[in-house]
C-alpha positions in Angstrom: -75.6 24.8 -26.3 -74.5 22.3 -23.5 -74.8 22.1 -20.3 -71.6 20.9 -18.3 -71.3 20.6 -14.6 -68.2 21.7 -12.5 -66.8 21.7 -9.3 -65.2 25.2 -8.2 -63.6 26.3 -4.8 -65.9 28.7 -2.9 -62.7 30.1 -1.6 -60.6 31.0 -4.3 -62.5 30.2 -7.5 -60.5 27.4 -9.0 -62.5 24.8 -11.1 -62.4 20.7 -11.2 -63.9 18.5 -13.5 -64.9 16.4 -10.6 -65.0 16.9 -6.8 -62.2 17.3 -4.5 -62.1 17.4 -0.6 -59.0 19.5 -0.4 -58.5 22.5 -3.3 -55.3 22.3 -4.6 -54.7 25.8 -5.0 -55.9 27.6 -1.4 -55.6 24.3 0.3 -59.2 24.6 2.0 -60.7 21.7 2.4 -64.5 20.8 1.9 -64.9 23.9 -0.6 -66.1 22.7 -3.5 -69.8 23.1 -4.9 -71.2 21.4 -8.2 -72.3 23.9 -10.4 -73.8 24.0 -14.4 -72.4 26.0 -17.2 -73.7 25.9 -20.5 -70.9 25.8 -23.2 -71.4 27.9 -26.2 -69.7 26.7 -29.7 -66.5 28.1 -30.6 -67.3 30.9 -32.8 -69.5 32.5 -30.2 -67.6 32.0 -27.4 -66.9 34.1 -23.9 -63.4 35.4 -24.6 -64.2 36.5 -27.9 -67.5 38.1 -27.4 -65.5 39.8 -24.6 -62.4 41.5 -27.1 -64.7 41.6 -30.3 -64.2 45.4 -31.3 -62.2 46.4 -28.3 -61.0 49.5 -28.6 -56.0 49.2 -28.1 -55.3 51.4 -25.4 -52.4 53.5 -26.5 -48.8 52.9 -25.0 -47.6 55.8 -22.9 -44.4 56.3 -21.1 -45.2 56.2 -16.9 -44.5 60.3 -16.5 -46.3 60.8 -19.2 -50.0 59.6 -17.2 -50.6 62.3 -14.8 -54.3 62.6 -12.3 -57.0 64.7 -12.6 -57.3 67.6 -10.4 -59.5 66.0 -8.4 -58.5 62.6 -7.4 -61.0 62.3 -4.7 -64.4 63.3 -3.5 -65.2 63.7 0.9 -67.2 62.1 2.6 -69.3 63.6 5.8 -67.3 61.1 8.0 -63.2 62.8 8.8 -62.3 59.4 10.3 -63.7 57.1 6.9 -61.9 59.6 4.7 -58.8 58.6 6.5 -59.8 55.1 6.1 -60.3 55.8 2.3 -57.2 57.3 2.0 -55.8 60.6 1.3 -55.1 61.3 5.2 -54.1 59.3 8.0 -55.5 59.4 11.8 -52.5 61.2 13.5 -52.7 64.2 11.1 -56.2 65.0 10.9 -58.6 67.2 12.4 -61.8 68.4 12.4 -61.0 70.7 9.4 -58.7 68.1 7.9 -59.3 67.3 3.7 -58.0 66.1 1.1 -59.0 62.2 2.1 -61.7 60.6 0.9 -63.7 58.6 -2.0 -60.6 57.8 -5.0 -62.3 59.1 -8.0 -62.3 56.2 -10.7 -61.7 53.3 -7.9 -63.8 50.0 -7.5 -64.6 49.8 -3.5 -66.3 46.8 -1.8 -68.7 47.2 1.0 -69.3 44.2 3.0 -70.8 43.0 6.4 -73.1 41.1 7.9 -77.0 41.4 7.4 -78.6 45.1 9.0 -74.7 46.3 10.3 -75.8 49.6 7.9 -74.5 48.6 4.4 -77.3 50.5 3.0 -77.2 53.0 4.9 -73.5 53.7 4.3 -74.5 53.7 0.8 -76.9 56.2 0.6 -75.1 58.8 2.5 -71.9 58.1 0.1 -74.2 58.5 -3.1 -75.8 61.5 -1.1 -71.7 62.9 -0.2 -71.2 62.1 -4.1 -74.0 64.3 -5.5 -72.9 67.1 -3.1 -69.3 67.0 -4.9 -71.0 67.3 -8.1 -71.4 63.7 -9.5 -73.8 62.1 -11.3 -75.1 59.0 -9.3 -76.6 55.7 -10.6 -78.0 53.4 -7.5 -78.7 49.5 -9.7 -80.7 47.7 -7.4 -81.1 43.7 -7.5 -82.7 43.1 -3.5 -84.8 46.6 -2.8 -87.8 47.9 -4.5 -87.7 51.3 -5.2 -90.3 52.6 -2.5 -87.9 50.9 0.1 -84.6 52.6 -0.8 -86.7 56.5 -1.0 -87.8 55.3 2.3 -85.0 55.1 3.5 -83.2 58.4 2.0 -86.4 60.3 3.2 -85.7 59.1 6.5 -82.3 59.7 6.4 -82.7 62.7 4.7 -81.1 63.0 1.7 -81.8 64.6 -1.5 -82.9 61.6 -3.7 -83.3 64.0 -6.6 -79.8 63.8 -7.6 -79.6 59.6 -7.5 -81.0 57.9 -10.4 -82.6 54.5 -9.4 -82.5 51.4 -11.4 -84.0 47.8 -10.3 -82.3 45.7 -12.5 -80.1 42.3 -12.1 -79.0 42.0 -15.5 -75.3 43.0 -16.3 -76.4 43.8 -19.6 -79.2 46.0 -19.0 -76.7 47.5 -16.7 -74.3 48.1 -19.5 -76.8 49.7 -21.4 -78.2 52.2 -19.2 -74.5 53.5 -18.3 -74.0 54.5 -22.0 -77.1 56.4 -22.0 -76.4 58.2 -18.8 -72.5 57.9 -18.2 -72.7 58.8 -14.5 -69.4 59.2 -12.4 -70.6 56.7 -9.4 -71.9 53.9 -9.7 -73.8 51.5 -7.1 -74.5 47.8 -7.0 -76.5 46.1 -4.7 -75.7 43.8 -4.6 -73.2 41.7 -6.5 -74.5 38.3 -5.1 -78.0 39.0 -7.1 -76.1 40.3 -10.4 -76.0 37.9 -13.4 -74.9 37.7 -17.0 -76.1 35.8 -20.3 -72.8 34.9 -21.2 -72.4 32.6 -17.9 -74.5 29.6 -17.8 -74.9 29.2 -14.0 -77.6 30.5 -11.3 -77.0 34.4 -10.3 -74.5 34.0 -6.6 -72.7 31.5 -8.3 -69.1 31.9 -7.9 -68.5 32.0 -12.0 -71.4 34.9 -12.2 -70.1 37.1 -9.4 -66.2 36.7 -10.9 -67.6 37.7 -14.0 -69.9 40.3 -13.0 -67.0 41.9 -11.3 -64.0 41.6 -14.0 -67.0 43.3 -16.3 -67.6 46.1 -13.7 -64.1 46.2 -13.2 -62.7 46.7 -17.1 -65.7 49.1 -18.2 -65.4 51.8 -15.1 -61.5 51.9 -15.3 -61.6 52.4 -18.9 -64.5 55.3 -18.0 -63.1 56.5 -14.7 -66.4 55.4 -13.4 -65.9 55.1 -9.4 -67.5 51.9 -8.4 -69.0 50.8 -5.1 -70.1 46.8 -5.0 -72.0 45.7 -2.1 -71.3 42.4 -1.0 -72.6 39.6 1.6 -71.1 37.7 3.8 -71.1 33.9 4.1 -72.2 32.3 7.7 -68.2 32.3 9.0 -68.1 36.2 8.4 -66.2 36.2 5.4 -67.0 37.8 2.2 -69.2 35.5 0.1 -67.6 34.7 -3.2 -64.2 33.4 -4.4 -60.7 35.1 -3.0 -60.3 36.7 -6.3 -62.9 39.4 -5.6 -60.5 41.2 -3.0 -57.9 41.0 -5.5 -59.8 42.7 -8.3 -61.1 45.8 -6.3 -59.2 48.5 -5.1 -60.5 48.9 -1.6 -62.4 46.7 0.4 -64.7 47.9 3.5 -65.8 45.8 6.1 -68.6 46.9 8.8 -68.2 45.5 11.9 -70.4 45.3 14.9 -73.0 43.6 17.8 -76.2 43.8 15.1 -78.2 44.4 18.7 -75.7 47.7 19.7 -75.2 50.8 18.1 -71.2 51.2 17.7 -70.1 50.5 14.5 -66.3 49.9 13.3 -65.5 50.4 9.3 -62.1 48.9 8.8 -60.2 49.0 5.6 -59.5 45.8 4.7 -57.4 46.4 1.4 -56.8 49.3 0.2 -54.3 50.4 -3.0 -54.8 53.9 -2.2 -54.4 54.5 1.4 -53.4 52.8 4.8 -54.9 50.0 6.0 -54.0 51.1 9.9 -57.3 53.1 10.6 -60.8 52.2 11.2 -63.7 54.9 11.5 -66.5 54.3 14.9 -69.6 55.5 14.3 -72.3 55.2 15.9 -76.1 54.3 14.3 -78.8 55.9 14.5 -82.7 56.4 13.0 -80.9 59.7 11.4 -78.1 57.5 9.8 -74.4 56.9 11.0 -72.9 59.5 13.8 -69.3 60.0 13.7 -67.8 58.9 17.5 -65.6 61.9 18.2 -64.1 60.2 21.5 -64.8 56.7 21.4 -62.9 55.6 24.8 -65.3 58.0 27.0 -68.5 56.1 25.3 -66.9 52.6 26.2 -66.4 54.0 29.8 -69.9 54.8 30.4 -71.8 53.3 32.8 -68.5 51.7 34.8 -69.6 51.5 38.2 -66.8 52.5 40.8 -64.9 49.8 43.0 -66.5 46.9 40.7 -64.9 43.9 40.9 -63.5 41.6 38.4 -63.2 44.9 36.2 -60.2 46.3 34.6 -59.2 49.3 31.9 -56.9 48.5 29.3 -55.3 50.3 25.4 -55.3 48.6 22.6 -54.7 50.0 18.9 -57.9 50.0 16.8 -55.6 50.5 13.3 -53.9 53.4 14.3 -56.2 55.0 17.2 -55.8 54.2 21.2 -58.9 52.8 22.5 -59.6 52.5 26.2 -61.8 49.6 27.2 -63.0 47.7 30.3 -62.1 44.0 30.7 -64.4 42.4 32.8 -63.7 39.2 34.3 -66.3 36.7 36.7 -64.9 33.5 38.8 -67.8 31.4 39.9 -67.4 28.2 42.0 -68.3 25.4 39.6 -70.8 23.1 40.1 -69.2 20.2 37.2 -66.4 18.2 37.7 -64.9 20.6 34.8 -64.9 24.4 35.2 -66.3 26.2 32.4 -64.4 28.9 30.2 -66.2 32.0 27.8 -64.8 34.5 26.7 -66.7 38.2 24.7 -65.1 39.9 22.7 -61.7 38.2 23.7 -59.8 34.8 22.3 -61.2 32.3 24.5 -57.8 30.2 24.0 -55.8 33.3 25.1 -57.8 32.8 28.1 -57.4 29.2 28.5 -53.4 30.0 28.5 -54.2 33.2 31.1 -55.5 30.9 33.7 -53.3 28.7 33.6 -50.5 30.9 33.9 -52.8 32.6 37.1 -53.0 29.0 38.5 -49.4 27.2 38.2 -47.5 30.7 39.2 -49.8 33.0 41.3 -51.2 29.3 42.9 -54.6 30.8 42.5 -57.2 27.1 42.7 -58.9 28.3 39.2 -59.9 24.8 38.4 -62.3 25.0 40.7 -63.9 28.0 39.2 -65.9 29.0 36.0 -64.3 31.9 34.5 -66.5 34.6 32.1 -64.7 37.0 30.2 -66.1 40.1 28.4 -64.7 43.3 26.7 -67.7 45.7 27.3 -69.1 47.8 24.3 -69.1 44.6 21.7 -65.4 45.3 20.8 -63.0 42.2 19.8 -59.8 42.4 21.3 -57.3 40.4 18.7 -54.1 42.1 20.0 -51.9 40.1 23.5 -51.6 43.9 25.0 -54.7 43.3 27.0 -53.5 40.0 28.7 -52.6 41.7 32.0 -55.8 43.6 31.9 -57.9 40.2 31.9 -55.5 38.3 34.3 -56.0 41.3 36.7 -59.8 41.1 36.5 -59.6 37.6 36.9 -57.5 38.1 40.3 -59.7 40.6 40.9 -63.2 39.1 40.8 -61.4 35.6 42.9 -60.1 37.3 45.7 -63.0 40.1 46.0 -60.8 43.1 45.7 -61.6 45.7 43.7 -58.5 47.6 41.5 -57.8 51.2 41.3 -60.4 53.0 39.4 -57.6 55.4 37.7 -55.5 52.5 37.0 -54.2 51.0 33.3 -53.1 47.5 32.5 -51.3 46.7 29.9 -48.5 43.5 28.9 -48.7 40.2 27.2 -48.7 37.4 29.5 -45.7 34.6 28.2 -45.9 31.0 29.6 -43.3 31.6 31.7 -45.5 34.1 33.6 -42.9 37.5 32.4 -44.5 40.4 31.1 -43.3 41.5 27.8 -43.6 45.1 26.4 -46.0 46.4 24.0 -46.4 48.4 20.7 -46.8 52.1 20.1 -46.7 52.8 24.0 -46.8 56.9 23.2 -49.4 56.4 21.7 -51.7 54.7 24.9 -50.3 56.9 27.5 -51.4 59.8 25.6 -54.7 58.9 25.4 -54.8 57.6 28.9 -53.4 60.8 30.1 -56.1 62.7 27.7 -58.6 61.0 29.5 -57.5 61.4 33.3 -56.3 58.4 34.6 -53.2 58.2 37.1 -51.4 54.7 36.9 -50.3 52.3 34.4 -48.6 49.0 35.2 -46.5 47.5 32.4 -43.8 45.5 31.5 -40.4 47.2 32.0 -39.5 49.5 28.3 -36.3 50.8 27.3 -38.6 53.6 25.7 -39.2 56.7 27.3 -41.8 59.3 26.0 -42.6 63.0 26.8 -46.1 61.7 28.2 -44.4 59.7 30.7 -44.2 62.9 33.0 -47.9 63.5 33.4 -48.8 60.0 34.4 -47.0 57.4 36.8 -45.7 54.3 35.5 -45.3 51.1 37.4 -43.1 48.3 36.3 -43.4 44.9 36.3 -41.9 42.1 35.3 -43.8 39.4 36.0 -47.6 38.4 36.4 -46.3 38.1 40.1 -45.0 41.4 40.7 -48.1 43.0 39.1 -50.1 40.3 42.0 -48.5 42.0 45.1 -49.2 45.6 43.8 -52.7 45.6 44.2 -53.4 42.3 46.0 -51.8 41.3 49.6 -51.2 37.7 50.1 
């Protein structure tokens, strides 16, 4: 055996000889890490231990492959079965099924450190077992006393789960052909490694590996998978690119680690939609579905508050009302400070500026704090009226209209431009009792128009002298 070192991209797997600053195939740069590999002679080498006695799948016309009766298995959660797949968030209801967990499909969990990865996990396997599968839970971080810890707290019936500590792939292998269970569970791949690879277990050759493994033996059992994974410190899924290409699905938890609310988003998915996210909410009993999630980010909104302003924005396919808060402070440096929560901070940059050369509002004079209450990131320009009316707001002391919606993007030029899937917002703003909303002008008229007034504006000034007198 020899040892040989190599470079390979973090990013996207792809191996050098020597080091490089910029990867030649994802174009990152700085993203290669030196790593060992022990080269094994020729007659005993990876790809043919890999197709030694490998059973030749039989060639079948496409009509000819047909699903089981049942394709998928529910989870407790309506609005992650719609994230899964199966249903989508328009249609469903409180009774709705048929979404859920593909039977036979390799899902990736991932998020950051204590967002409720385990947690998730064990009330899947426990969701699993009630749909009659056989569950094995392979465990390479947590002892065994933790994880029933944890399942008698959350109360589950660990009965059903069978529980192995074990990092070896293997040793992995093995114990599936003795048991042959219908879900199985890795936590987590980071810690998984196998004797054919040379290098140190988290090393991007071990966790490709380990997964094209995992992968090829539960398709060819119609073994439903669900990997664990970490993150790295930019939030991004640790390992190379070609992870989220070999799994079907790919979950992300999203969240303030210090708040309860959490957002599961589906970040790939070959059986579903990736326009819906389930909010739930954490608790010491496990993850609570959010049955109305705008009321819980309106809690606590104090009446005639200044600098404070209610906006809609599209969480994958469901409305979301949120407040937009907005402070102006005198500054007390020569250069006025800009942060922004929850919201782009150079969307904001190009906001005050817009305030400042059109509305002639003196914002270099002032620090100006953003913040999108309830932890939420606001990625989508439908909320820049919402911010530059809290900004107005909180400079000139004057409160806005507690019933009142903003919603536009903000151009350069100062114009308002229309936004996305406005039936959808005015629905859920009417749902929810408010009066007004002020947007840009829309060639689109919808049945919900007639509950709720709607103010027009075509400019960041024209929205100005609604609310504010010069």
């Amino acid at each position: 055996m020899k040892v040989k070192n190599i470079y390979i991209c973090q990013k996207c797997g792809f191996e050098s000889p020597k080091w490089l600053g910029r990867c030649p195939s994802c174009q990152e740069w700085n993203s290669f890490s030196e790593e060992a590999q022990l080269i094994a002679p020729k007659t005993n080498s990876i790809s043919a231990a890999r197709h030694e006695h490998r059973p030749v799948n039989s060639v079948l016309r496409l009509d000819q492959h047909r699903e089981s009766a049942v394709s998928r298995f529910p989870t407790r959660f309506n609005d992650l079965n719609a994230v899964l797949g199966g249903i989508n968030y328009d249609s469903r209801t409180s009774s709705t099924s048929g979404g859920g967990v593909k039977i036979g499909s390799i899902i990736l969990l991932s998020g950051e450190p204590g967002i409720g990865k385990s947690t998730l996990t064990l009330e899947l396997c426990a969701d699993a077992v009630k749909a009659g599968q056989e569950v094995l839970y392979i465990s390479g971080e947590e002892s065994a006393p933790q994880i029933a810890s944890r399942a008698a707290r959350l109360k589950i019936d660990s009965a059903q789960i069978s529980l192995l500590s074990e990092t070896c792939l293997e040793n992995i292998f093995g114990q599936l052909e003795l048991q042959n269970p219908q879900l199985l569970v890795i936590d987590s791949i980071q810690v998984l490694y196998s004797l054919d690879i040379g290098s140190l277990p988290g090393s991007i050759s071990q966790i490709r590996y380990c997964t094209e493994r995992l992968m090829e033996t539960c398709k060819n059992r119609n073994i439903t998978c669900l990997i664990v994974g970490h993150v790295n410190k930019e939030g991004e899924l640790a390992g190379p690119k070609v992870l989220e290409h070999l799994v079907d699905t790919v979950l992300f938890i999203e969240g303030e680690r210090h708040q309860q609310l959490r957002l599961i988003r589906g970040m790939k998915n070959r059986y579903g939609s990736t326009n819906d996210v389930a909010i739930m909410e954490i608790t010491e009993q496990g993850l609570k579905e959010v049955t109305n999630p705008s009321e819980l980010f309106l809690q606590g909104r104090q009446a005639n508050a200044l600098g404070s302003a209610i906006t809609v924005t599209l969480e994958g396919s469901r409305p979301l009302l949120l407040e937009v808060q907005a402070l102006t402070n005198p500054t007390i440096f020569g250069y006025p400070k800009r942060t922004a929560n929850g919201f782009d901070l150079n969307r904001l940059q190009i906001i005050a500026a817009v305030l400042q050369k059109y509305l002639k509002l003196n914002l270099n004079s002032q620090d100006i704090f953003a913040n999108i209450v309830g932890g939420v990131k606001l990625g989508e320009p439908a909320a820049d009226l919402s911010l530059a009316m809290a900004i107005i707001s909180s400079y000139k002391k004057i409160p806005l209209p507690e019933k009142s919606i903003f919603l536009g993007e903000i151009g350069l030029s100062g114009e308002l431009r229309p936004v996305s899937n406005l039936e959808k917002r005015i629905k859920e703003a009417v749902k929810l009792g408010f009066e007004t909303i002020v947007t840009a002008p829309s060639a689109r008229t919808t049945a919900q128009s007639q509950k709720i007034k709607i103010i027009h504006a075509s400019n960041i000034d024209q929205a100005c002298k609604l609310f504010f007198p010069r």
